[in-house]
C-alpha positions in Angstrom: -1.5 -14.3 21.4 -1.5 -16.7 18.3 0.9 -16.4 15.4 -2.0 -14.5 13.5 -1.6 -11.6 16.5 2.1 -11.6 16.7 1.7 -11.1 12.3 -1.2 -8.2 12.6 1.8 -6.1 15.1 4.6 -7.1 12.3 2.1 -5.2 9.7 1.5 -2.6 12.3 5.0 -1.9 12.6 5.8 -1.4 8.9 3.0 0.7 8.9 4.5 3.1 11.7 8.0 2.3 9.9 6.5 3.3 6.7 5.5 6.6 8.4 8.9 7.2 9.9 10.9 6.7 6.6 8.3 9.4 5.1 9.3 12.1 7.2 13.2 11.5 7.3 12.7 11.6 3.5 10.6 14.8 3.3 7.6 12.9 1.5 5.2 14.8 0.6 1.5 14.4 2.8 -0.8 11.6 2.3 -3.4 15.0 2.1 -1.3 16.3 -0.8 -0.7 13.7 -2.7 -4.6 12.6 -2.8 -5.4 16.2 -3.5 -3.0 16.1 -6.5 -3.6 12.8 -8.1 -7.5 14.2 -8.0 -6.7 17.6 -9.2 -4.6 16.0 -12.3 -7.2 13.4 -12.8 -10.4 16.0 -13.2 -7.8 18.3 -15.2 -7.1 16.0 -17.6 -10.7 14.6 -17.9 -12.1 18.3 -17.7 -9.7 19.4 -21.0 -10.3 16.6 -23.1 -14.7 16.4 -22.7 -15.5 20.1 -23.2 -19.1 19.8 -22.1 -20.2 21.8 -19.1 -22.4 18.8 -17.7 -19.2 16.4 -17.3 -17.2 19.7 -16.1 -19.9 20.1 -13.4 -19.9 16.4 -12.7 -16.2 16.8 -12.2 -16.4 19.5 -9.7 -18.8 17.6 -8.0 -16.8 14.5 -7.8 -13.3 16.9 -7.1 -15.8 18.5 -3.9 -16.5 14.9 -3.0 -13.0 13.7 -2.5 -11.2 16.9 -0.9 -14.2 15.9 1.6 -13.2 12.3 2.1 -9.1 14.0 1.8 -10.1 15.9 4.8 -9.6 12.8 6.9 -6.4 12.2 5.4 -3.0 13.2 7.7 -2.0 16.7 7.2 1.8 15.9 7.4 3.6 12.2 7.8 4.6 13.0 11.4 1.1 13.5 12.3 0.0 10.1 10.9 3.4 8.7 12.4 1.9 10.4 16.2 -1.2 8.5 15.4 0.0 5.3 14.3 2.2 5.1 17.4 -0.6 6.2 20.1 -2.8 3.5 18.7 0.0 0.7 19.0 -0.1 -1.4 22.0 3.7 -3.1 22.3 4.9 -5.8 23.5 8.2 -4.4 24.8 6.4 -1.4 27.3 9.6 -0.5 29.4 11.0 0.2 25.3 7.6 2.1 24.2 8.1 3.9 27.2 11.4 5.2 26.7 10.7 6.2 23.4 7.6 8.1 24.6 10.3 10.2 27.5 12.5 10.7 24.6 10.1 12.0 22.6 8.8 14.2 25.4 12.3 15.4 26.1 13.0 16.3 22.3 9.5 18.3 22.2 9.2 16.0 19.0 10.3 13.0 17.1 13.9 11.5 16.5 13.6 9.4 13.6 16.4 7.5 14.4 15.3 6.6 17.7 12.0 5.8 16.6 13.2 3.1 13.8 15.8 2.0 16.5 12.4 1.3 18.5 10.9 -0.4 15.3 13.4 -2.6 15.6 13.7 -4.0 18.6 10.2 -4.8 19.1 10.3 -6.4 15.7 13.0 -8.5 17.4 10.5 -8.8 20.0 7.7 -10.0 18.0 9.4 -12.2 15.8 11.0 -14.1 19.0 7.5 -15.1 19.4 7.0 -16.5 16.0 7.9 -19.9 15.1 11.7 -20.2 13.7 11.6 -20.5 10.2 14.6 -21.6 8.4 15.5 -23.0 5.0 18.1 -25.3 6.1 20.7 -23.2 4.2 23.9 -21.9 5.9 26.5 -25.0 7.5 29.5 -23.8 6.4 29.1 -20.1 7.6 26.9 -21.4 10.7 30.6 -23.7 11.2 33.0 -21.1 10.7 35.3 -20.4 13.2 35.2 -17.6 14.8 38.4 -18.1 17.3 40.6 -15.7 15.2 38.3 -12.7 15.3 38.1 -12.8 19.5 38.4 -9.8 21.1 39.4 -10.4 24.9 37.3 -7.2 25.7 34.5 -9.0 24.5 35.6 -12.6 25.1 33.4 -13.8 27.7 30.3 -12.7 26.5 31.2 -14.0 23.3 31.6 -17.5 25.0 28.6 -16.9 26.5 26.7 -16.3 23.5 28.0 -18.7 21.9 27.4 -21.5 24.3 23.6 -20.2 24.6 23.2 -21.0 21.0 25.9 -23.4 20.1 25.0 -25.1 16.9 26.8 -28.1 16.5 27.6 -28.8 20.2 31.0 -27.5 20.8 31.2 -24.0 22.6 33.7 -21.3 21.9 37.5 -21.3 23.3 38.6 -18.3 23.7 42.6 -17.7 22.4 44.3 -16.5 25.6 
């Protein structure tokens, strides 16, 4: 995959994360909000020309995009089932998991669903080239020694020595 692949799945993503945020927020439908914005929009167009030839051009036009509606989702979670079936990850054993979870549920679980978004947005965007702006020495340099927790000391270390910035590695306060 080029850089152009791993960018189509990042908009792919947002897509399905778009979704997701729609139905924890109780959006209304894509179906309803089309059907209102045309029901408004030959309202207001139908009051102020008062000729029966424009009103019947209006119904015709109203008929014409409740057809073309039709195709729209019913509900977000239904787009949100679609968007996910037709999305091929990169991370499967995490797609996978989702899918049991989902199965288990007998539905969605928003929050494990943008918990999914996110890691294989982590996933995708290890594959993109490493873009900084340069910015960021002194936090990048601050120490960190005072913070240790010795639960969590070693794989701090660890951590740190896999991506030690300016050479040193961590030393743990013991």
């Amino acid at each position: 995959m080029d850089t152009k692949d791993f960018k189509a799945k990042l908009s792919q993503l947002e897509s399905i994360q778009s979704a997701a945020d729609s139905v924890s927020k109780g959006h209304f439908s894509p179906y309803v909000m089309v059907i209102t914005l045309v029901v408004v929009v030959a309202t207001f167009f139908g009051l102020h020309l008062n000729s029966w030839g424009m009103s019947a051009i209006i119904c015709l036009v109203v008929f014409i995009v409740g057809a073309i509606c039709g195709k729209f989702s019913r509900s977000w979670s239904e787009l949100l089932d679609y968007r996910l079936t037709e999305y091929e990850p990169l991370d499967f054993l995490a797609y996978a998991k989702l899918q049991a979870l989902t199965k288990d549920r007998d539905g969605f679980e928003i929050n494990s669903v943008l918990r999914w978004i996110d890691h294989e947005e982590m996933v995708i965007r290890s594959y993109l080239p490493k873009r900084t702006d340069g910015r960021g020495q002194r936090f990048m340099s601050k120490d960190l020694t005072k913070f240790a927790d010795p639960a969590v000391d070693a794989e701090l270390r660890e951590h740190l020595a896999k991506h030690s910035l300016s050479g040193q590695t961590y030393q743990s306060k013991q």
